[in-house]
N, C-alpha and C positions, 0 to 999 in steps of 0.2 A: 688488420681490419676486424676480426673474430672477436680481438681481445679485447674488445668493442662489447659484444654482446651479451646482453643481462642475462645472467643465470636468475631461478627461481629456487628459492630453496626449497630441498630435498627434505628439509628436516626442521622446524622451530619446534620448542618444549610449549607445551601449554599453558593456559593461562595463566593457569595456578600457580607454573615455576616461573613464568616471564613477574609475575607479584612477588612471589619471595627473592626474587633477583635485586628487584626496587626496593622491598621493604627490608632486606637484610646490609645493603652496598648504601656505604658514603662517600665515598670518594669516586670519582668519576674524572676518567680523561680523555678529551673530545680533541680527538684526531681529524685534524683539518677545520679547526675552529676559525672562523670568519670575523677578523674585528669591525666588520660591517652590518649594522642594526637590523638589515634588508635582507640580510641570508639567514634561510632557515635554520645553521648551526651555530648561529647568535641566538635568535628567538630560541633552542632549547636550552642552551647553556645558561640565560638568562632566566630563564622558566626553572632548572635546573636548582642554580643557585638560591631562585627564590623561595624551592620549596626547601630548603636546608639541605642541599648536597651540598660537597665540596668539589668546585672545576678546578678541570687542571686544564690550562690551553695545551694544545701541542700542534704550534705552528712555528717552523724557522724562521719566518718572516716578521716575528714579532715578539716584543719585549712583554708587553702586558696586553690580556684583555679582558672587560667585565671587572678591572681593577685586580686580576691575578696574573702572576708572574708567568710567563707562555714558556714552553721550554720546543727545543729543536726536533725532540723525538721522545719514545714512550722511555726509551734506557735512562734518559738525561733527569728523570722525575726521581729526584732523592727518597721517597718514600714511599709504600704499596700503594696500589691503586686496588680498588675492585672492580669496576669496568673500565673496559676500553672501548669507546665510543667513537664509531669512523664514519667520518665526512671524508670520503675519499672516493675517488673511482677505482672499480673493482679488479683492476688492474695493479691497484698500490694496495690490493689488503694482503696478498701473503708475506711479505716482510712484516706488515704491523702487524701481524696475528701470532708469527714468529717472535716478533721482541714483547706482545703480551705474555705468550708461554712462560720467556725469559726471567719476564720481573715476575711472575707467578700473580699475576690478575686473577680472579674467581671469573670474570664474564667477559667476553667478546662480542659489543653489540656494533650491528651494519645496520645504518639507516633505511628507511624505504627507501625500495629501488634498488638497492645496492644485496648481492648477495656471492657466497665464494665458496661453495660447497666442499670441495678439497681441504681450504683452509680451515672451513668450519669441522670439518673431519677430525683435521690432523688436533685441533683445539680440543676437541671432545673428546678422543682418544688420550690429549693430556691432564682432564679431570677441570678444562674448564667449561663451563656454561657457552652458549653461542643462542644469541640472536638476533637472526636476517630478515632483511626487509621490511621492519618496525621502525614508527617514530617509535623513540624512549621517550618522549613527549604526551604522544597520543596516549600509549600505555598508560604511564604515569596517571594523566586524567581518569583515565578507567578505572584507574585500580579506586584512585578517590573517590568516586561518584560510585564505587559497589562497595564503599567500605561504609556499612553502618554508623550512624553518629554516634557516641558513648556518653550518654550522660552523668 
């Protein structure tokens, strides 16, 4: 029943790193991507793609979504990622935070809501980025709407 219960995170980096996180990372793989238009890890992954990221699905239940190839798990992804993006209950992020380390991710982001303090530890301790309880979404908007226009 415990394992249940939302942690708050102990620890996100500021604004300023949660933006160079966005503005330095292409690639993005969204853990526990939903090939359903009504959930909110479509609506980013969509958002995502549109502003020129690269998705990576990571759902075993599915072949393709958002017209990209889904894979099983973060391992099964042929190529680096720089974040790993989880839609999951906080119960499933120490394996994925673990096989982030593995492929050598830059960032480990937990959606709102979701946070794993331990995991985000052991993440930090291995030199990657972590952050909990953000839309990558929301942010994203922000970071747009503070970034001066350049003429």
């Amino acid at each position: 029943m415990s394992s249940m219960l939302c942690e708050l995170p102990e620890y996100n980096p500021p604004s300023e790193e949660i933006k160079a996180i966005l503005k330095n990372s292409r690639i993005v793989a969204i853990v526990g991507l939903s090939p359903k238009p009504v959930r909110d890890s479509y609506k980013v992954a969509k958002y995502l793609k549109e502003q020129g990221y690269v998705i990576v699905p990571v759902n075993p239940g599915q072949k393709e979504i958002l017209g990209e190839k889904s894979y099983p798990n973060i391992k099964a992804i042929p190529f680096p990622v720089d974040i790993v993006d989880i839609f999951r209950k906080p119960e499933a992020i120490p394996p994925i935070v673990d096989d982030a380390i593995e492929i050598g991710a830059k960032a480990v982001w937990m959606q709102q809501g979701i946070a794993h303090n331990r995991s985000a530890e052991k993440a930090r301790k291995r030199g990657l980025q972590v952050v909990m309880s953000k839309c990558i979404k929301i942010e994203h908007m922000n970071m747009i709407r503070q970034t001066p226009d350049r003429d």
